[in-house]
C-alpha positions as CSV (number, residue, x, y, z in Angstrom):
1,X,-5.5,-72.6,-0.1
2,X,-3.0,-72.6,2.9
3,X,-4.5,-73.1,6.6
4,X,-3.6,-69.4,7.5
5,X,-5.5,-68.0,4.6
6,X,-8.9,-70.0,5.4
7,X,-9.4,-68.3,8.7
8,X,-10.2,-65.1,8.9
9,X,-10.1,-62.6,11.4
10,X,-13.3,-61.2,12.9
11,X,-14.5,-57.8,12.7
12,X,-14.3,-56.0,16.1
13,X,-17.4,-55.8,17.8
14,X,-19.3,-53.3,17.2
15,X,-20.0,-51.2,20.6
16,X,-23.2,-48.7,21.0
17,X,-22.6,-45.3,19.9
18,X,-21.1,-43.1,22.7
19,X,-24.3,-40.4,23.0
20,X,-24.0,-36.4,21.4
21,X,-25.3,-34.7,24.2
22,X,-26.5,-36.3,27.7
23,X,-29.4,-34.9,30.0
24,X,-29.3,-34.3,33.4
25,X,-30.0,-38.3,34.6
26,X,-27.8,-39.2,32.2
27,X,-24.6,-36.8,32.5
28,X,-24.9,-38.3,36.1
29,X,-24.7,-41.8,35.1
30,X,-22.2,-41.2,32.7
31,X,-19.9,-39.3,34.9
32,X,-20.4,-40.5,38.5
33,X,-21.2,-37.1,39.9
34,X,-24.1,-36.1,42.0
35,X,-26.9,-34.3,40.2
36,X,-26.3,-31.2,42.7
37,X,-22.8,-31.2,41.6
38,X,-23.4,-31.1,38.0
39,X,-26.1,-28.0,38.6
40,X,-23.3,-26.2,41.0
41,X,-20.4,-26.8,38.1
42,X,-23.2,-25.5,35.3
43,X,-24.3,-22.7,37.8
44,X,-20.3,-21.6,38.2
45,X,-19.7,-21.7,35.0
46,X,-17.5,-24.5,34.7
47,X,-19.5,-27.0,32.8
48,X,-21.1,-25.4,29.5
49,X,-25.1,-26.8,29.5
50,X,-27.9,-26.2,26.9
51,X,-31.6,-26.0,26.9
52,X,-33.7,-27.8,24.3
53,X,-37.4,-26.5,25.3
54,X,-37.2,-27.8,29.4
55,X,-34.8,-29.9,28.8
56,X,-31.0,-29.5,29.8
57,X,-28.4,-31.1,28.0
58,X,-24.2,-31.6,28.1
59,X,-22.5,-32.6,25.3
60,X,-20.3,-35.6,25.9
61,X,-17.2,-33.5,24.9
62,X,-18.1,-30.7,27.4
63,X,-18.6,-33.3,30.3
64,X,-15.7,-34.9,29.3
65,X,-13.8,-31.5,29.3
66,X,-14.7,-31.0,32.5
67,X,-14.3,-34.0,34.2
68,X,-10.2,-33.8,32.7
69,X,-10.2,-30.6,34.2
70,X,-10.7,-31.3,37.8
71,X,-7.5,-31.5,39.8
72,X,-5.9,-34.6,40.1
73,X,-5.6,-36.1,43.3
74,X,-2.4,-35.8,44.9
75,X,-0.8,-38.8,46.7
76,X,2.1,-39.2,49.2
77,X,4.7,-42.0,48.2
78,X,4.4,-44.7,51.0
79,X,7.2,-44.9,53.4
């Protein structure tokens, strides 16, 4: 057996599993937005929320989704 054939390479690490769905501490955390903000963009219908008995939950796609869809920040070159 060669050197090269004796190593191996490592797995990758395993990471935690990205959530399904987030609830409303959680979509905050995740997403950097204010709690007020998350209600207003559910409220306008611009981020798609679910109820589970009291509970209110966003899918990770849909807060994702919406968080791609916010304009991007324009910027001036420097002169």
């Amino acid at each position: 057996m060669t050197t090269e054939q004796s190593y191996q390479v490592a797995p990758a690490a395993k990471t935690a599993a990205e959530p399904y769905a987030y609830d409303i501490p959680g979509a905050v955390t995740a997403s950097g937005q204010s709690r007020s903000g998350l209600y207003a963009a559910i409220k306008s219908g611009a981020l798609t929320a679910r109820k589970r008995g009291h509970r209110t939950l966003i899918l990770t796609t849909d807060l994702v989704a919406w968080l791609e869809s916010l304009p991007r920040l324009e910027t001036r070159p420097a002169a």
